[in-house]
C-alpha positions in Angstrom: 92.1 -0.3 15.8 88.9 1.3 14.0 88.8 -2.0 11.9 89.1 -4.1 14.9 86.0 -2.7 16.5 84.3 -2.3 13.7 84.3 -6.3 13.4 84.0 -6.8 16.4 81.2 -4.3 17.4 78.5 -6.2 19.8 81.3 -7.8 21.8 83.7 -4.8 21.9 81.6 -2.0 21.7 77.8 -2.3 22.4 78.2 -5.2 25.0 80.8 -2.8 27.7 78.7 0.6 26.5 75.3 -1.4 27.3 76.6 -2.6 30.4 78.4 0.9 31.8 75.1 3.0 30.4 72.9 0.4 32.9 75.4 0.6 36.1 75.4 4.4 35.8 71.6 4.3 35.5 71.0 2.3 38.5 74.0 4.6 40.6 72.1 7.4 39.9 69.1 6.5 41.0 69.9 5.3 44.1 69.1 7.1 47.5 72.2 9.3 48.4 72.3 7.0 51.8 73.0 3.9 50.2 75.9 5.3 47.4 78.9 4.2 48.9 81.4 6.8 48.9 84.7 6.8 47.1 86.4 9.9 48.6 86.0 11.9 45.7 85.0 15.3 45.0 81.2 15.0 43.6 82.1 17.1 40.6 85.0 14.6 39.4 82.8 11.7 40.1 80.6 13.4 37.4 83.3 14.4 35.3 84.6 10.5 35.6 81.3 8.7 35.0 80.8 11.2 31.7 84.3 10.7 30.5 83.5 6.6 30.3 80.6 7.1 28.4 81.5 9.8 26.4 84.4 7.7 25.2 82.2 4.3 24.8 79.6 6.1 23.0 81.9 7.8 20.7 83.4 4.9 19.5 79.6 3.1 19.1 79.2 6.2 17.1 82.2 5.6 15.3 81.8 2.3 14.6 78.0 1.6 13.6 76.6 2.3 10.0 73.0 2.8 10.2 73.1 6.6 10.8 76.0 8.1 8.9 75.4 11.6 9.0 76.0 10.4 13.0 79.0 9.3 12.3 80.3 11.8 10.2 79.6 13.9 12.9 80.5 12.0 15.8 82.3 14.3 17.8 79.3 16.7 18.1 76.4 14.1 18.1 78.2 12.5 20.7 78.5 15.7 23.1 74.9 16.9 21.8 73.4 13.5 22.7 75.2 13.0 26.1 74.7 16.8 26.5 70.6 15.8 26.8 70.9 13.0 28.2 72.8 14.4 31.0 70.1 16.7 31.9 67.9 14.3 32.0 69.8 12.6 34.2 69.5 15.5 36.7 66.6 16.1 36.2 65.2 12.7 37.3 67.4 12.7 40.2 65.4 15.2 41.8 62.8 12.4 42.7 65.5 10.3 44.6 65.8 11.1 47.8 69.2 12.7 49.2 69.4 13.6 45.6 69.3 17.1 43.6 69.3 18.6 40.3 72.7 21.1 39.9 73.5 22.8 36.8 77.4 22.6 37.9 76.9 18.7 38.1 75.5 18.9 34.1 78.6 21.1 33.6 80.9 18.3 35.3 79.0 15.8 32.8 79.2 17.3 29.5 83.2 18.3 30.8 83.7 14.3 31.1 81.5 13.7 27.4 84.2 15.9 25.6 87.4 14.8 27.7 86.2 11.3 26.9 85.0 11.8 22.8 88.7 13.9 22.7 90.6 10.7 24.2 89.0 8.6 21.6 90.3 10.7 18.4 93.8 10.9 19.8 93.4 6.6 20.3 92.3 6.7 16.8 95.0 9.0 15.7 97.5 7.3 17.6 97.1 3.7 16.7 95.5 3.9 12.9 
């Protein structure tokens, strides 16, 4: 499977990552108001949204050869990386409006970044 996306990476693995990373950006910067809601608790949404791109990003990680001590350590430049990312994230959303900054929300997104990075090694473990 590795080899697979390795070949394949634009299409298989930077083209969905790219495209997830810019839907999530432009959900969380919209108004409260105008997120439609999907019934959810607000902590699994986080926990969801993190758990797709933890798991995309781990395997762009994974798969790319430019920065190999990345790579090597994928699981925890993956979680370290998200891990800022995500308070960024929250951060910036305290200039939307109906929006706030929580720490439990960053706690729901690093939760989804290692659920989603530990789904990937047992893929890999399974099918290679």
């Amino acid at each position: 499977m590795l080899n697979f996306l390795e070949r394949h990476k634009k299409i298989a693995v930077y083209f969905p990552l790219i495209s997830y990373w810019l839907i999530l950006i432009i959900a969380t910067s919209l108004p409260s108001k105008d997120i439609p809601s999907i019934k959810l608790n607000d902590k699994i949404e986080h926990l969801l949204a993190y758990f797709i791109l933890g798991f995309l990003f781990n395997i762009a990680v994974l798969v790319q050869n430019k920065f190999l001590f990345l790579k090597e350590k994928a699981f925890f430049s993956t979680i370290i990386f998200l891990g800022i990312y995500a308070i960024i994230d929250e951060l910036h959303q305290i200039f939307i409006p109906g929006r706030d900054c929580s720490f439990l929300d960053w706690g729901a997104d690093i939760l989804g970044v290692v659920f989603g990075v530990l789904l990937t090694y047992f893929l890999l473990k399974k099918f290679n």
